[in-house]
PDB file of N, CA, C and O in Angstrom:
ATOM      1  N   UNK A   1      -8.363 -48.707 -18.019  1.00  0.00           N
ATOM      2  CA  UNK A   1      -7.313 -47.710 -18.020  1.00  0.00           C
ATOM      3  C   UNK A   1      -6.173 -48.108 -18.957  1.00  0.00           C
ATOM      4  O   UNK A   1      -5.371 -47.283 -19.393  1.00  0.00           O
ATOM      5  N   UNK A   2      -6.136 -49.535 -19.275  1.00  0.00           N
ATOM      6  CA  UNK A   2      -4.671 -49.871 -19.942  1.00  0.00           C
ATOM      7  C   UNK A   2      -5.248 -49.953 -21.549  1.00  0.00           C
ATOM      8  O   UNK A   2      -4.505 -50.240 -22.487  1.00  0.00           O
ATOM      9  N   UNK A   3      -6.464 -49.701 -21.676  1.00  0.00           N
ATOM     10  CA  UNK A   3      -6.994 -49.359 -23.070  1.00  0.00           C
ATOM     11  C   UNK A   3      -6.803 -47.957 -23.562  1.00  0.00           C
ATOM     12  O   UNK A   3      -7.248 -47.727 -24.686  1.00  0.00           O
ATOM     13  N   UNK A   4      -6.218 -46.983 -22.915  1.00  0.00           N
ATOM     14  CA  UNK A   4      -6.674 -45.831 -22.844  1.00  0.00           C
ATOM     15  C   UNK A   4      -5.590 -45.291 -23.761  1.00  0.00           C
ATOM     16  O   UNK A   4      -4.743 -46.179 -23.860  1.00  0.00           O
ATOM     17  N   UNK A   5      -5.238 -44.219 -24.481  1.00  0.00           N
ATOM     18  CA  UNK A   5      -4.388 -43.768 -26.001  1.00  0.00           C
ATOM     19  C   UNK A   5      -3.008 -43.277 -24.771  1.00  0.00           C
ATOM     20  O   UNK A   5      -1.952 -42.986 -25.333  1.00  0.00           O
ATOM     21  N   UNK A   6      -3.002 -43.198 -23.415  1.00  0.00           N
ATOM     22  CA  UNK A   6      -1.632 -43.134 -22.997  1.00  0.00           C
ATOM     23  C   UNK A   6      -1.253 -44.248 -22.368  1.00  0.00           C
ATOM     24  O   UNK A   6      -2.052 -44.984 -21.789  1.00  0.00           O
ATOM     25  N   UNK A   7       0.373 -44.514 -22.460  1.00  0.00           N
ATOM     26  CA  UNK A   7       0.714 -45.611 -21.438  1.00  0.00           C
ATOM     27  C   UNK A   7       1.121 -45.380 -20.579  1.00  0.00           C
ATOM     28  O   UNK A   7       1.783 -44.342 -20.558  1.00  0.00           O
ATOM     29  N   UNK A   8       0.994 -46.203 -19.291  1.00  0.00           N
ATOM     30  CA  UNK A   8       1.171 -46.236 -18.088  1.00  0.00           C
ATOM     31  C   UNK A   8       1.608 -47.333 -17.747  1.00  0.00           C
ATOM     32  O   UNK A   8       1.050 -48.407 -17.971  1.00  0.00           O
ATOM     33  N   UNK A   9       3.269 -47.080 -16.826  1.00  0.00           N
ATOM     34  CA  UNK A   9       4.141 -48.280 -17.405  1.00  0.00           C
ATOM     35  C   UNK A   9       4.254 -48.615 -15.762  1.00  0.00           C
ATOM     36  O   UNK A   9       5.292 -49.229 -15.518  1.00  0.00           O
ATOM     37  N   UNK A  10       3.755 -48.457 -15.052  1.00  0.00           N
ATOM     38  CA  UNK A  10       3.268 -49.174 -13.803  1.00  0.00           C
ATOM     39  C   UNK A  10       2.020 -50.319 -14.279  1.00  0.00           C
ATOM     40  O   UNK A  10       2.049 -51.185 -13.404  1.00  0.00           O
ATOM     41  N   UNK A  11       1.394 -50.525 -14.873  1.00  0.00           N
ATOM     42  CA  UNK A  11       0.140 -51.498 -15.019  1.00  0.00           C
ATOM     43  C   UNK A  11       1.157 -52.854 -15.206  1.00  0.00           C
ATOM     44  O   UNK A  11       2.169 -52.937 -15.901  1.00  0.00           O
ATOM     45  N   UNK A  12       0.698 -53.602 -14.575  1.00  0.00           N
ATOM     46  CA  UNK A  12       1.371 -55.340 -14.222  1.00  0.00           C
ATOM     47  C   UNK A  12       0.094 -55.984 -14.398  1.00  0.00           C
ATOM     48  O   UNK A  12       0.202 -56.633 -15.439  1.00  0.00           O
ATOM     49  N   UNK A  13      -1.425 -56.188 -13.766  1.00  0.00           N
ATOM     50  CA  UNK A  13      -2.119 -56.597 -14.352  1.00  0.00           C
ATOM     51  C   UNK A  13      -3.566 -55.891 -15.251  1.00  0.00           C
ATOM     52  O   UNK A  13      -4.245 -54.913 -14.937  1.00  0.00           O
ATOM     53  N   UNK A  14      -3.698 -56.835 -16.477  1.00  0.00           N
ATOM     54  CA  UNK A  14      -5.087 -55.925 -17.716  1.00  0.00           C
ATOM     55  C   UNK A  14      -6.132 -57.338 -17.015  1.00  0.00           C
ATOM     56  O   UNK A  14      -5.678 -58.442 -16.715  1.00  0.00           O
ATOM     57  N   UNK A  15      -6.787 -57.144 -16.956  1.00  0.00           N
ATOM     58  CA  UNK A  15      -8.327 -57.804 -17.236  1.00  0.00           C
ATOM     59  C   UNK A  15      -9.033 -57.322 -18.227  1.00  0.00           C
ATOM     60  O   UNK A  15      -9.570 -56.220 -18.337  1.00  0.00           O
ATOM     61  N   UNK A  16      -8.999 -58.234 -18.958  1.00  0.00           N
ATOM     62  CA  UNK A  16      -9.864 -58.129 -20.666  1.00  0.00           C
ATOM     63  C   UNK A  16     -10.915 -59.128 -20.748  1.00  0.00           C
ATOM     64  O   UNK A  16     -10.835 -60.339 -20.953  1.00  0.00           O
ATOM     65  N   UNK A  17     -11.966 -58.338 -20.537  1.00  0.00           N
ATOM     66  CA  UNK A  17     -13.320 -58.886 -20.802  1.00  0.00           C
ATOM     67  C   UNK A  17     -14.298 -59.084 -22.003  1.00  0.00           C
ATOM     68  O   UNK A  17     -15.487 -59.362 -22.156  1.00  0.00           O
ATOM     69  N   UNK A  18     -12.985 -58.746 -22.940  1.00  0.00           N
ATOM     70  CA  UNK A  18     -13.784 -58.733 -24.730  1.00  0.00           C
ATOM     71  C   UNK A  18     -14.541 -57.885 -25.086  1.00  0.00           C
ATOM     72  O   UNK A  18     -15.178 -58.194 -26.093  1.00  0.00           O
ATOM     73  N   UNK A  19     -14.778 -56.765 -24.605  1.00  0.00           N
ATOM     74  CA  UNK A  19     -15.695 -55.876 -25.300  1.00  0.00           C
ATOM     75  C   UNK A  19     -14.963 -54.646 -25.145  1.00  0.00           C
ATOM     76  O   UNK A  19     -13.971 -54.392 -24.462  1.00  0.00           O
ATOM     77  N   UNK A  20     -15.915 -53.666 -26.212  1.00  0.00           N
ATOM     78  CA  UNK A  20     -15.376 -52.501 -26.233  1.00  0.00           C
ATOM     79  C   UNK A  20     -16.788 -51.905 -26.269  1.00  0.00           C
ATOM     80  O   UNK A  20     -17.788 -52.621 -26.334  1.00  0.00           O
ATOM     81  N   UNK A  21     -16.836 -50.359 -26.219  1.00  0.00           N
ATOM     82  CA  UNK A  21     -18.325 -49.797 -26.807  1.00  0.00           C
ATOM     83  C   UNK A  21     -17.618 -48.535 -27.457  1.00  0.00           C
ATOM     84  O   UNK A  21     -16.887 -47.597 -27.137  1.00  0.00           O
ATOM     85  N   UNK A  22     -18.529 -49.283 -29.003  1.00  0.00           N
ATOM     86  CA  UNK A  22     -18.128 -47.932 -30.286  1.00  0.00           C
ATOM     87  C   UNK A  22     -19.544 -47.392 -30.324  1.00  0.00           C
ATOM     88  O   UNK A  22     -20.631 -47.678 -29.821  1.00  0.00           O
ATOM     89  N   UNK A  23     -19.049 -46.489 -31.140  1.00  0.00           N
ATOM     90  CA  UNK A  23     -20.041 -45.349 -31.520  1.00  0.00           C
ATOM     91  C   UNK A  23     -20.959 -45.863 -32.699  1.00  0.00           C
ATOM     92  O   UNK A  23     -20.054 -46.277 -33.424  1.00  0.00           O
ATOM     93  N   UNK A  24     -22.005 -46.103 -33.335  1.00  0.00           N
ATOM     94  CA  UNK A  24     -22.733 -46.194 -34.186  1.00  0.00           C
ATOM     95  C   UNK A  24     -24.035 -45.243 -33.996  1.00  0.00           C
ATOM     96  O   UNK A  24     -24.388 -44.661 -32.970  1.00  0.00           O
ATOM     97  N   UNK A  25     -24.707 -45.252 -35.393  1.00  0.00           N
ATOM     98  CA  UNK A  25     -25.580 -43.833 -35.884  1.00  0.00           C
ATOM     99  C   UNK A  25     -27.031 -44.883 -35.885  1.00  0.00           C
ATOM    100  O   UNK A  25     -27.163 -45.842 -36.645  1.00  0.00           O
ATOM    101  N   UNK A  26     -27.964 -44.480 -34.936  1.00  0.00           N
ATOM    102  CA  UNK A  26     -29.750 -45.188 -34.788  1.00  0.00           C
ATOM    103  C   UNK A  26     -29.992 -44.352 -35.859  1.00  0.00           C
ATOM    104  O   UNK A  26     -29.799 -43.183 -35.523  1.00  0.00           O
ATOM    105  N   UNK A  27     -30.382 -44.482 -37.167  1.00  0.00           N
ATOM    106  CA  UNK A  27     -31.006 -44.073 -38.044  1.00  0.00           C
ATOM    107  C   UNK A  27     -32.553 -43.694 -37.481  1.00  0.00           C
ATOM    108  O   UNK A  27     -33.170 -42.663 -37.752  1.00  0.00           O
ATOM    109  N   UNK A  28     -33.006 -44.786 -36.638  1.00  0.00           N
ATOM    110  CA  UNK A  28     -34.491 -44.638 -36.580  1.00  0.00           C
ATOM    111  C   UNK A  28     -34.555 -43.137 -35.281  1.00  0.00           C
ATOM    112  O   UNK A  28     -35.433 -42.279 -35.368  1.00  0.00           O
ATOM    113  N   UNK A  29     -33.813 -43.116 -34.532  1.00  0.00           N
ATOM    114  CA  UNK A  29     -34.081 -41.777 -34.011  1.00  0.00           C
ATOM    115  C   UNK A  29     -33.045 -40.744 -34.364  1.00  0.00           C
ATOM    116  O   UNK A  29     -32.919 -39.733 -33.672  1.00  0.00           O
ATOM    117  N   UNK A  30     -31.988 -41.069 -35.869  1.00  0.00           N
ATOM    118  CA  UNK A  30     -30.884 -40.143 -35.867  1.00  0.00           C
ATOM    119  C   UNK A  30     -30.330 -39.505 -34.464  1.00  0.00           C
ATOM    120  O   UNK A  30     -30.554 -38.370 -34.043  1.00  0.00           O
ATOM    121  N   UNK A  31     -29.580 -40.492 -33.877  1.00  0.00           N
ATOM    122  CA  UNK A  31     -29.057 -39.917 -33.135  1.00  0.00           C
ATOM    123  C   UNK A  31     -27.375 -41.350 -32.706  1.00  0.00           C
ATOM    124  O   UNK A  31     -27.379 -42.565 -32.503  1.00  0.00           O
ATOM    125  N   UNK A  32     -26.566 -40.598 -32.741  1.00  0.00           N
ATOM    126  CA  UNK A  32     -25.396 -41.193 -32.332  1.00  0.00           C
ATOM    127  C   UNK A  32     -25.573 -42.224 -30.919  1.00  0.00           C
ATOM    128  O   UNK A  32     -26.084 -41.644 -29.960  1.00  0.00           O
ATOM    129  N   UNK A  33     -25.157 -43.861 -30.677  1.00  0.00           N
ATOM    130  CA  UNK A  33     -25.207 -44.113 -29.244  1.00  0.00           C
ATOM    131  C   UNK A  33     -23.811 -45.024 -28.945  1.00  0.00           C
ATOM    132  O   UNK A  33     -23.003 -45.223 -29.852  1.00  0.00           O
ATOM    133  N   UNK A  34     -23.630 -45.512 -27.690  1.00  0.00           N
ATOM    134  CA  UNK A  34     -22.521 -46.590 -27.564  1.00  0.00           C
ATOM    135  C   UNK A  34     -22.947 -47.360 -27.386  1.00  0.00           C
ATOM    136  O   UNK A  34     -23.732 -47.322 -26.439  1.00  0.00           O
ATOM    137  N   UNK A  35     -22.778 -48.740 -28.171  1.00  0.00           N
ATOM    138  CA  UNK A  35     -23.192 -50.092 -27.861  1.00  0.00           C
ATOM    139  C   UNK A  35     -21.901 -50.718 -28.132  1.00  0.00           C
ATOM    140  O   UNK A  35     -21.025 -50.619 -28.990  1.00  0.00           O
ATOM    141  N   UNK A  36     -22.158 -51.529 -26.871  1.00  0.00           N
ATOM    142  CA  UNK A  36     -20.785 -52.981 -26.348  1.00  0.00           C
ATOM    143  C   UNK A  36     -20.557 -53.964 -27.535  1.00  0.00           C
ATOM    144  O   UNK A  36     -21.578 -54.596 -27.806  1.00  0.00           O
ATOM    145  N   UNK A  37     -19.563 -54.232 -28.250  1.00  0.00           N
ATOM    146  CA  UNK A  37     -19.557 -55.349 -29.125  1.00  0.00           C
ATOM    147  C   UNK A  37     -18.505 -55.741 -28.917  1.00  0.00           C
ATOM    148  O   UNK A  37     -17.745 -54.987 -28.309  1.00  0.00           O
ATOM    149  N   UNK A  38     -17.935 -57.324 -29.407  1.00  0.00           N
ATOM    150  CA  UNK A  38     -16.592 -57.964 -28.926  1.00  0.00           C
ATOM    151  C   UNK A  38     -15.148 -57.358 -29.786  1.00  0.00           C
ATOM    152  O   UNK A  38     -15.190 -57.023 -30.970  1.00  0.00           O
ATOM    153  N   UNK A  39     -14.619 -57.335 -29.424  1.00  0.00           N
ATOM    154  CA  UNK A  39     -12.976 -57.089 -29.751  1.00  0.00           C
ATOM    155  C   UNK A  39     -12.545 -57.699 -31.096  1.00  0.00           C
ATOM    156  O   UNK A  39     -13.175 -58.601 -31.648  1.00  0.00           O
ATOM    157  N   UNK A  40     -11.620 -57.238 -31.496  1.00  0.00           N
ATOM    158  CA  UNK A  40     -11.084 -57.993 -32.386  1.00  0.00           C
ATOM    159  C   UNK A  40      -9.866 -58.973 -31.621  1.00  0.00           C
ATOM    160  O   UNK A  40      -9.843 -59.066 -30.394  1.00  0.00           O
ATOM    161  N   UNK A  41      -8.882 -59.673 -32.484  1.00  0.00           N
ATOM    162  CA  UNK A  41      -7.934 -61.135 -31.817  1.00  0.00           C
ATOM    163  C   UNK A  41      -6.504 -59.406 -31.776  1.00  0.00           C
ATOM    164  O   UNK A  41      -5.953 -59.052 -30.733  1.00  0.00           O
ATOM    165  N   UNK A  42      -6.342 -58.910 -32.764  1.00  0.00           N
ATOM    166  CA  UNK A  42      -5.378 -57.625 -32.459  1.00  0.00           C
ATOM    167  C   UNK A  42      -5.852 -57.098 -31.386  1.00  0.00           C
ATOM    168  O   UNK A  42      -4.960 -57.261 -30.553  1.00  0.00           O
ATOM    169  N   UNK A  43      -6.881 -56.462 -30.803  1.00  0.00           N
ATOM    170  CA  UNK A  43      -6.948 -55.910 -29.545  1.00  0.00           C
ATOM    171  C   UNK A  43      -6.825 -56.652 -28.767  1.00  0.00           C
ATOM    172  O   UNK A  43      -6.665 -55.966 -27.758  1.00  0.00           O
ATOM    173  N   UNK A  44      -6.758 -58.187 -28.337  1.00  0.00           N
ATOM    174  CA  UNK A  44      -6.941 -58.827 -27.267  1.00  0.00           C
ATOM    175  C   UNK A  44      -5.047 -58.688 -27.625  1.00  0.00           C
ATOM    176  O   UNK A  44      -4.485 -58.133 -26.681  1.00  0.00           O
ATOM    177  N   UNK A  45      -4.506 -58.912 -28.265  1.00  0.00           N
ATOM    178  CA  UNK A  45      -2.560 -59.180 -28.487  1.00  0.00           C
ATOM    179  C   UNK A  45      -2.356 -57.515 -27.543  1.00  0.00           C
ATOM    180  O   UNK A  45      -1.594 -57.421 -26.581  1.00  0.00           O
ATOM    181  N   UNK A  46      -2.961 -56.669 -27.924  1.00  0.00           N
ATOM    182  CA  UNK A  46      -2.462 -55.005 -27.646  1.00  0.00           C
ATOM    183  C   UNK A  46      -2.732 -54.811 -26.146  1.00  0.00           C
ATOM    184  O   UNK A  46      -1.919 -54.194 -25.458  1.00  0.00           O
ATOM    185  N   UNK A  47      -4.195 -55.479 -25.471  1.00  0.00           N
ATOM    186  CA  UNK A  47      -4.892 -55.754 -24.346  1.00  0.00           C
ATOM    187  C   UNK A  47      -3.709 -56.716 -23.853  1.00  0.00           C
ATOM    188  O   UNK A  47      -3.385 -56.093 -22.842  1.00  0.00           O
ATOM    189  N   UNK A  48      -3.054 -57.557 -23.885  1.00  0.00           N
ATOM    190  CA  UNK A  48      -2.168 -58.376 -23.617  1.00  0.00           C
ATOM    191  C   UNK A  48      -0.726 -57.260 -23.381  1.00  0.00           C
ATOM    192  O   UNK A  48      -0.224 -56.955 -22.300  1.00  0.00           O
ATOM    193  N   UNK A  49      -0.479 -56.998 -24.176  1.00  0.00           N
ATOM    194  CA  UNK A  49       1.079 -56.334 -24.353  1.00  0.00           C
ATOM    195  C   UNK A  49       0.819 -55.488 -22.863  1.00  0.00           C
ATOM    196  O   UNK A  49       1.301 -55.940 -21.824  1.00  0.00           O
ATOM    197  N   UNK A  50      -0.156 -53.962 -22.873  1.00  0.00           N
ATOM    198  CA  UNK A  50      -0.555 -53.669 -21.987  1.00  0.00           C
ATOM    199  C   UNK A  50       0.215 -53.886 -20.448  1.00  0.00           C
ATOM    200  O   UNK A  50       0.743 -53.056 -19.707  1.00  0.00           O
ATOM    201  N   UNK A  51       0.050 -55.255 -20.321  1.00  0.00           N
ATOM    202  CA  UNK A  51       0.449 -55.491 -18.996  1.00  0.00           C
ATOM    203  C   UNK A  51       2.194 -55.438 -18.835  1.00  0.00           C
ATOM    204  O   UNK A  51       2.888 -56.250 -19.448  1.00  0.00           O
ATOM    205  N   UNK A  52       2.510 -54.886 -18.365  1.00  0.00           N
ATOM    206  CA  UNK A  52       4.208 -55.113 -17.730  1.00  0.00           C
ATOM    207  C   UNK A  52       4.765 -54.751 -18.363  1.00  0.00           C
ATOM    208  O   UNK A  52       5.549 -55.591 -18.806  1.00  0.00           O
ATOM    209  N   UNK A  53       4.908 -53.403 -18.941  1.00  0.00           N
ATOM    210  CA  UNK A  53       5.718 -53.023 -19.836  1.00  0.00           C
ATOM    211  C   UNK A  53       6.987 -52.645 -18.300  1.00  0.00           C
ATOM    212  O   UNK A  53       8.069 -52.559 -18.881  1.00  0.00           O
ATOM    213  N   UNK A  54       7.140 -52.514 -17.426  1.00  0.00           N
ATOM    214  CA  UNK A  54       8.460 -52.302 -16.599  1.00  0.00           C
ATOM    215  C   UNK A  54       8.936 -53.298 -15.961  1.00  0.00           C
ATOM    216  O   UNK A  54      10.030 -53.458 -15.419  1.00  0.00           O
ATOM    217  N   UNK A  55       7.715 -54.198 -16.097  1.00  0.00           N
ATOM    218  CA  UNK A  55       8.495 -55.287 -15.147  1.00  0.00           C
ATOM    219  C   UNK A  55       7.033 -56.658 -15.044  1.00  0.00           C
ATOM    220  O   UNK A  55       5.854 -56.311 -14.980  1.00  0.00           O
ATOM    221  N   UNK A  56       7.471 -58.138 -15.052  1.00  0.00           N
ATOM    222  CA  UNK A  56       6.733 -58.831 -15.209  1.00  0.00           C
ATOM    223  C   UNK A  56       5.188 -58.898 -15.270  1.00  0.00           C
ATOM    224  O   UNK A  56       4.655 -59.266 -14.223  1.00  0.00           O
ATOM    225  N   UNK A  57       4.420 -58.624 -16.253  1.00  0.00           N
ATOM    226  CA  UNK A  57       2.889 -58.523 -15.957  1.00  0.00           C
ATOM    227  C   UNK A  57       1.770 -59.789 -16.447  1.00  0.00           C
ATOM    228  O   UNK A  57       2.039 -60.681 -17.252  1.00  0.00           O
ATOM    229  N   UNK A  58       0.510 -59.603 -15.756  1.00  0.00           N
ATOM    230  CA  UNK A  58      -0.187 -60.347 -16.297  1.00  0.00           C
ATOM    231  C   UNK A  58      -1.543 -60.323 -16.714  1.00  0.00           C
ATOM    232  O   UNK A  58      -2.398 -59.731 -16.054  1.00  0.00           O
ATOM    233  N   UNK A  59      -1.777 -60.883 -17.690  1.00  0.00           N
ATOM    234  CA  UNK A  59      -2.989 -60.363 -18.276  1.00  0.00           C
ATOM    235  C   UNK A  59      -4.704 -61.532 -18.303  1.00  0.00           C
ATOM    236  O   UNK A  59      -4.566 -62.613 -18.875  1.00  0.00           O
ATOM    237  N   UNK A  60      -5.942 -61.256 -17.774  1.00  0.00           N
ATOM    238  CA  UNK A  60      -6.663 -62.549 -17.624  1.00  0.00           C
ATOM    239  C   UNK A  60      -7.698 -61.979 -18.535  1.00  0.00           C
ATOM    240  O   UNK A  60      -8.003 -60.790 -18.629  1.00  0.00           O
ATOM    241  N   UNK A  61      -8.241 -63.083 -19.253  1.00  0.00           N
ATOM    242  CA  UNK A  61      -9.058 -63.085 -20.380  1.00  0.00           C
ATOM    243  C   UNK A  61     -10.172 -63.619 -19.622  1.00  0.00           C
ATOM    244  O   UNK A  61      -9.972 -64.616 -18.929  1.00  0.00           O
ATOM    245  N   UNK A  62     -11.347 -63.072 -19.665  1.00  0.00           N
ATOM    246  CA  UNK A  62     -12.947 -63.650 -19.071  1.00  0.00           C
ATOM    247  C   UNK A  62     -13.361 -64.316 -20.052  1.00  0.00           C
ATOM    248  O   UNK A  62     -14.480 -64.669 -19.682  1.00  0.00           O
ATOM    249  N   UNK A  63     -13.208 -64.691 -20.988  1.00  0.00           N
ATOM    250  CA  UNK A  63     -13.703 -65.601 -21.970  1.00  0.00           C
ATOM    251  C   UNK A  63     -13.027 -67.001 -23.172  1.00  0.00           C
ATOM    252  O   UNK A  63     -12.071 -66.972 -23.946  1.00  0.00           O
ATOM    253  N   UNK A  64     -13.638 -67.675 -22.979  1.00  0.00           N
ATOM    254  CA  UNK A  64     -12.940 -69.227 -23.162  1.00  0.00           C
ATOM    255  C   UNK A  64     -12.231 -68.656 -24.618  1.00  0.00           C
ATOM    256  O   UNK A  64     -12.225 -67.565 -25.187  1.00  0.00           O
ATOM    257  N   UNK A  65     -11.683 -69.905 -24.880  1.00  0.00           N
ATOM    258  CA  UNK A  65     -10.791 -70.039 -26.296  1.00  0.00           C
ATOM    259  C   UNK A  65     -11.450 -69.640 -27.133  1.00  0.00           C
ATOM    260  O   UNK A  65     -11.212 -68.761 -27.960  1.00  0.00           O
ATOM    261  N   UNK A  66     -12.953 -70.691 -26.875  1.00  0.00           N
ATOM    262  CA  UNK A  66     -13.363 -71.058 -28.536  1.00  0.00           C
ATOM    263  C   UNK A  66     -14.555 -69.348 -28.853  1.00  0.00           C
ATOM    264  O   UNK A  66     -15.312 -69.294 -29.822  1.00  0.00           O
ATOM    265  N   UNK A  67     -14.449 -68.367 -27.983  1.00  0.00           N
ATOM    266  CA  UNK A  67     -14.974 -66.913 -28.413  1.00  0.00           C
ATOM    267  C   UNK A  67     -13.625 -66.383 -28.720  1.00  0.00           C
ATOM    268  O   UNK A  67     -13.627 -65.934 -29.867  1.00  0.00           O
ATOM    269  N   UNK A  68     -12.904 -66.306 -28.358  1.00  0.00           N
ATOM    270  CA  UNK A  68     -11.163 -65.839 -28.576  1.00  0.00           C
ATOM    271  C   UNK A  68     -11.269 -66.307 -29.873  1.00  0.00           C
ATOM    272  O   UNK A  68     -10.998 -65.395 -30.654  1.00  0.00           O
ATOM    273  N   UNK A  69     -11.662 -67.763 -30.664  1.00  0.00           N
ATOM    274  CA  UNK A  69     -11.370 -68.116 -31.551  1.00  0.00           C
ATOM    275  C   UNK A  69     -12.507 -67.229 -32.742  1.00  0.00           C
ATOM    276  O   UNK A  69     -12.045 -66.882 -33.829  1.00  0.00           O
ATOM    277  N   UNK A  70     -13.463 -67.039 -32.513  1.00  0.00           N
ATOM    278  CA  UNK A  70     -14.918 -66.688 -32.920  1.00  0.00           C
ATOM    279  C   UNK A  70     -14.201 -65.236 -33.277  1.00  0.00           C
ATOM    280  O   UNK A  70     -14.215 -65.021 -34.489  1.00  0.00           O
ATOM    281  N   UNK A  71     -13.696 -64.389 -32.635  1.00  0.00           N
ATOM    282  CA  UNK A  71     -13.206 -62.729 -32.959  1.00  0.00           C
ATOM    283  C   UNK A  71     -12.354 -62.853 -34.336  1.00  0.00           C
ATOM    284  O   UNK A  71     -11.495 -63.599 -34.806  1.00  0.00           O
ATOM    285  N   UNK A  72     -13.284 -61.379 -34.815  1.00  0.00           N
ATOM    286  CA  UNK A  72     -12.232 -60.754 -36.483  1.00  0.00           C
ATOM    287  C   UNK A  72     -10.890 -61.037 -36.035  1.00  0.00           C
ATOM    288  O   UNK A  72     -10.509 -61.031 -34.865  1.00  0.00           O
ATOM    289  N   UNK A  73     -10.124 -61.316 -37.190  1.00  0.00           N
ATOM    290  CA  UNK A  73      -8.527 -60.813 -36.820  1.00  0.00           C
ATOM    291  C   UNK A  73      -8.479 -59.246 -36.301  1.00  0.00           C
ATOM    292  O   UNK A  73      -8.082 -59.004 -35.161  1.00  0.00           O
ATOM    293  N   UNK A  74      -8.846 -58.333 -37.076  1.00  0.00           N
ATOM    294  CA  UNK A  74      -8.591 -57.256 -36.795  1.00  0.00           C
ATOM    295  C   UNK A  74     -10.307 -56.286 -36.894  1.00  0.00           C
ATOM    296  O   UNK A  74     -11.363 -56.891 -37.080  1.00  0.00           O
ATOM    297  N   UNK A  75     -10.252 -55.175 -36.772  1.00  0.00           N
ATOM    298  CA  UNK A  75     -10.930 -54.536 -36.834  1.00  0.00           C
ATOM    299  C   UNK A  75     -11.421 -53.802 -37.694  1.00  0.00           C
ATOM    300  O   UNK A  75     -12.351 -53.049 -37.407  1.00  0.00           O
TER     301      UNK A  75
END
């Protein structure tokens, strides 16, 4: 929900589990699907901000440093 294009300034805690699911095109059956792939290090900062915009929040990452470290800067 705290990924979502409105904010909602009650959210205190995000759980960010590194993935997102985009849209890509199966050539082999032409047809559009969603598949899960990891985040970029900007979405995990935006996934972060997210939390507590009214008042102290907190945000928990399911995945160690060194995949945190492994993610594009950006997207």
């Amino acid at each position: 929900m705290a990924e979502a294009s409105i904010t909602i300034n009650d959210i205190v805690f995000v759980v960010d589990y590194g993935k997102v699911k985009e849209t890509t095109y199966d050539g082999l059956n032409n047809t559009p699907c969603l598949l899960p792939s990891w985040i970029s290090q900007a979405s995990t900062r935006q996934r972060r901000g997210r939390a507590g915009r009214v008042r102290i929040g907190e945000c928990y990452h399911l995945y160690p440093i060194c995949v945190y470290e492994a993610f594009v800067e950006y997207t």
